[in-house]
N, C-alpha and C positions, 0 to 999 in steps of 0.2 A: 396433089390432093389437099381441100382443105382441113383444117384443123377441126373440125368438128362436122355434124350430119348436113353437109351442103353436095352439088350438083354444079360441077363448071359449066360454064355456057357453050352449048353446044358440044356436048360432048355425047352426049346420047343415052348417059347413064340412067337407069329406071328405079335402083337402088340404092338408099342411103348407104354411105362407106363410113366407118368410125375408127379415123387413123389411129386413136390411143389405145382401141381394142387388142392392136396386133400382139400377138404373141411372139416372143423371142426365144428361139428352137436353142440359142446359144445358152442358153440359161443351166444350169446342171438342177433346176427345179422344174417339175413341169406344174402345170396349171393343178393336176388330181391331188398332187402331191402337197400343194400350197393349204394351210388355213385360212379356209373365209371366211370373214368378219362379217355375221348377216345384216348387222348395221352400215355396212361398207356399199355404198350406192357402186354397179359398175354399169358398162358402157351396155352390157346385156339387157338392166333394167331399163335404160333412158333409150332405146330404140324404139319399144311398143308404146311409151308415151307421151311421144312427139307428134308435132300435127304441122296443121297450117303453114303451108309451104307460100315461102315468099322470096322475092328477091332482098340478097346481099344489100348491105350498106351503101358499097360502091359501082352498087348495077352490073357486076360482071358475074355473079352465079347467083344460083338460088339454093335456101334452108328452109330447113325447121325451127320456126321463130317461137311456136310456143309448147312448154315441157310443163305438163302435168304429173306431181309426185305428192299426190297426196295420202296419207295411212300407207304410208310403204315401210315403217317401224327403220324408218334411215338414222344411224348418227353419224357417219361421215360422207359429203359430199364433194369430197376434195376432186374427183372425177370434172366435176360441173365448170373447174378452170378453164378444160376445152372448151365450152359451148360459149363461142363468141358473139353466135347469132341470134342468140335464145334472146326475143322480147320480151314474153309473157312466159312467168313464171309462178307454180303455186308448189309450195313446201307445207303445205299444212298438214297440221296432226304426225308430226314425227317427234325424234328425239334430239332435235340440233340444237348443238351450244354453239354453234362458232359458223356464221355464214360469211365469213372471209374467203371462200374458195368464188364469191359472186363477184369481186373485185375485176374482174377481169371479160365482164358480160359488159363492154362497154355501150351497146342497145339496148341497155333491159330496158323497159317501161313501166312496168308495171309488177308488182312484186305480192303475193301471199305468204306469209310465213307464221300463222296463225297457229295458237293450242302444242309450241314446243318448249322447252324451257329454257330459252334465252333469259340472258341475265342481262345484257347488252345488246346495243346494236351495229354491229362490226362490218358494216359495206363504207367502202370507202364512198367519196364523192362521185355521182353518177349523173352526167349530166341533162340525161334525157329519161329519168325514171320521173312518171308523172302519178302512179298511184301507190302507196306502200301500207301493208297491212301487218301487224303484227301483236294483235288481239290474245289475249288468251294465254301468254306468257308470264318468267317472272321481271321482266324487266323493273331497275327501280333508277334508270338513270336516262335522260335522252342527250346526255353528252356527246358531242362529236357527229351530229346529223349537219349534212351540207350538200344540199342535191337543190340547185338554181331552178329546175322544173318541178318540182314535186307541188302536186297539187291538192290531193289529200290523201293524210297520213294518221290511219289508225293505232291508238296504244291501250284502246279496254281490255280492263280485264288484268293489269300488272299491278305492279307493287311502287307507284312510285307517290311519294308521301311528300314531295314538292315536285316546282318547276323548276328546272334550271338547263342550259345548252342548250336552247331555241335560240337560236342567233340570227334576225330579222335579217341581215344581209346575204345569209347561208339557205335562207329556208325565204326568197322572193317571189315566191308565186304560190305559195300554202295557203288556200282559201277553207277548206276544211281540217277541220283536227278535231277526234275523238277520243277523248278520257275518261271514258264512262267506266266504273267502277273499279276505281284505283284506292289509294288512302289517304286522296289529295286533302288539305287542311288548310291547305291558302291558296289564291290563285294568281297572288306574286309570281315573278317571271315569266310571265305573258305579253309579250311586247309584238306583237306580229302585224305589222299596217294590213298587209294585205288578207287577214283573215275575213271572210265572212261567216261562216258556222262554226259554232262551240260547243262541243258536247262536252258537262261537267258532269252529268246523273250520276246516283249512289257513289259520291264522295263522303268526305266528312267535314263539308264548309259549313260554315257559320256567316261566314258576313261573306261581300265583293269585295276585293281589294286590285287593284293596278291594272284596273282594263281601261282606263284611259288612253292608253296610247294605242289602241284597235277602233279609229275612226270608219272602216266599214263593215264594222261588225253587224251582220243582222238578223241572223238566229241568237240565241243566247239559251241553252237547255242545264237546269240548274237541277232536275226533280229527284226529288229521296236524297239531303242532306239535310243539315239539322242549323239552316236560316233562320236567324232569327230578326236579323235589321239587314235594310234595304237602304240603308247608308252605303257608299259607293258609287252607286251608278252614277255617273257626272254627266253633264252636257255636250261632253266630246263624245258619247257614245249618241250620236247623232241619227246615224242611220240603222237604229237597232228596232227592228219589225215585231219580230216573237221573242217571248217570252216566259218560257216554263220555270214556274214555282212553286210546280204543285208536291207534295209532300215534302213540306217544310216545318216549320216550328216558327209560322209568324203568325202573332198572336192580335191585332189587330189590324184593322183594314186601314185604319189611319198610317200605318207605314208605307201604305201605296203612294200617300203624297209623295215622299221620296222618288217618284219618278213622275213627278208633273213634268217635269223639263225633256222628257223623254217624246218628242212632236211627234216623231216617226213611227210610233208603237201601237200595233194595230189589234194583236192577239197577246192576251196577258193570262196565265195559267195559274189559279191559285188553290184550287181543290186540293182534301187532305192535310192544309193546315189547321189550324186549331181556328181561326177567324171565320173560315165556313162552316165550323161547327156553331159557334158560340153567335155567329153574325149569319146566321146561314140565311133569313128572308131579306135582308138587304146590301148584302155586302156585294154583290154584281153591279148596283145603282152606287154605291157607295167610291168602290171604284173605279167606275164612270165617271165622277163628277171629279175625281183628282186626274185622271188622265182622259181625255176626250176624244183624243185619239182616236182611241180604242173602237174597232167593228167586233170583235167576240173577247168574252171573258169567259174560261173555260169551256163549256160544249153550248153556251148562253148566245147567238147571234146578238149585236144590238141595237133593238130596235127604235126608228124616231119616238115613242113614246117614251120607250126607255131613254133615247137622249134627253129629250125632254123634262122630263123626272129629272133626268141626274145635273142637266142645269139648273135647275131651281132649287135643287138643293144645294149646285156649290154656290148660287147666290144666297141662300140662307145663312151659308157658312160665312162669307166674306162679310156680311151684313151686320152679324155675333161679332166676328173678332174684329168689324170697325168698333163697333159698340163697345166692346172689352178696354181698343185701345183708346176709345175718349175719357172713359172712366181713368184708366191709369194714368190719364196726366191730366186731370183736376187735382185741384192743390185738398188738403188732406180735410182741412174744413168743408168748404164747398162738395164735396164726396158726400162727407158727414149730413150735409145739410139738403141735398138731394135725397140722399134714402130717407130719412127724417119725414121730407113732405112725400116722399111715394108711401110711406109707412102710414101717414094722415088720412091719406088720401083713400086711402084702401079701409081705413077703419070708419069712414061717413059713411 
């Protein structure tokens, strides 16, 4: 028999068997007699919410790969050691502190553990878990994550007030990661090459800092933090596409230069900041002409007039600040002695 709700091959069996269930007659306690813990997951509950029957890892019987326990008001799941076969797994909406009993699901794939209150995240390395969700907790550390597959890995919704234990060698294939509303205040310790989507929304950032070392980064979602400069972004962030900045605290459009170097950038978000109030009939054309990029600025598609417009005004611009710098380096008479005759000239 195996260890958990499988089917030998060829055996003929029509019914899941759950070896851990068994009762032992030798006991001088019986089952009626016993206190249950209504928190206490048993093998009673994990029978009716198993499914999708597939074959064994090593092709000689078949399981139930995926276990639905969602609002089952669980705190201990120490049961779930047996289930060696279980891929797909959702824990959401209970009361688990401790998913250490998962250590031993060495298929998992795929993992929900959403709206418990975890403080931590306590599965050991897993080599074939490619989705992990854990949304809605109090976590405030992501210390000790190491899964070679994992591909995208949710943490909205905790408490963590830095980055730290992302460890680029641990975490080689994390294209997605979302940190949407944590009490993040830097985005130091971000080192992930292989990232391409970043969810930062309703943190508490102020500026970018250290995502230079995320060369294919190409979402970038910043919205509801309290931005105020667009210093940061460098020219290694190369392949970065969109761009959400909207409800921020940038106060003009001229900080948009800050990502002229940015070729790649196609969708740039900046509604709700204080600059599309105070700039609101031009600042779409405005920054246009700092990054050219750009096909939409907020829900703005853009159009060849609007290109157009927005090149001639960054030729305007460059025009101005040739001009600015030929005046700065005439010698301090000749300055003098030019405004003198334009001042003449103006009074005939």
């Amino acid at each position: 028999m195996m260890s958990d709700t499988s089917f030998e091959e060829g055996s003929g069996v029509s019914t899941p068997s759950f070896a851990s269930s068994t009762v032992d007659t030798s006991s001088s306690t019986t089952l009626s007699e016993e206190k249950v813990d209504p928190g206490r997951l048993t093998m009673e509950m994990v029978g009716p919410a198993l499914s999708e029957l597939s074959r064994t890892g090593n092709g000689l019987a078949h399981a139930y790969i995926r276990l639905e326990l969602y609002r089952k008001d669980l705190t201990d799941i120490s049961v779930l050691s047996d289930m060696v076969h279980v891929r797909f797994l959702d824990l959401s909406g209970n009361r688990l502190t401790d998913l250490s009993p998962l250590n031993s699901m060495n298929h998992l794939l795929w993992l929900k553990a959403d709206r418990n209150p975890l403080t931590k995240i306590t599965i050991d390395e897993r080599l074939f878990l490619q989705v992990a969700s854990f949304a809605y907790n109090q976590i405030d550390t992501l210390e000790g994550l190491s899964h070679p597959q994992l591909r995208i890995l949710n943490v909205t919704g905790n408490r963590l007030q830095r980055i730290s234990g992302l460890d680029p060698s641990k975490l080689r294939a994390l294209t997605t990661l979302e940190l949407r509303g944590n009490g993040l205040e830097s985005t130091e310790g971000l080192c992930l090459p292989s990232l391409r989507e970043l969810y930062l929304a309703a943190n508490k950032l102020e500026k970018i800092e250290g995502l230079r070392k995320m060369p294919n980064l190409k979402l970038l979602h910043l919205r509801d933090n309290v931005i105020s400069s667009l210093t940061g972004f460098t020219s290694g962030m190369k392949t970065l596409q969109y761009l959400n900045l909207r409800g921020n605290q940038i106060m003009t459009v001229k900080e948009v230069d800050k990502l002229h170097h940015l070729h790649n950038l196609r969708t740039l978000s900046l509604a709700g900041n204080p600059l599309a109030e105070e700039e609101a009939e031009h600042y779409v054309l405005d920054a246009l002409s700092y990054v050219p990029s750009l096909i939409r600025v907020d829900k703005h598609p853009v159009s060849e007039e609007d290109r157009s417009e927005a090149e001639a005004l960054a030729e305007l611009r460059r025009r101005e600040l040739s001009s600015s710098d030929s005046l700065a380096h005439l010698p301090h008479e000749q300055m003098f002695s030019s405004a003198s005759s334009e001042f003449s000239s103006d009074m005939i």
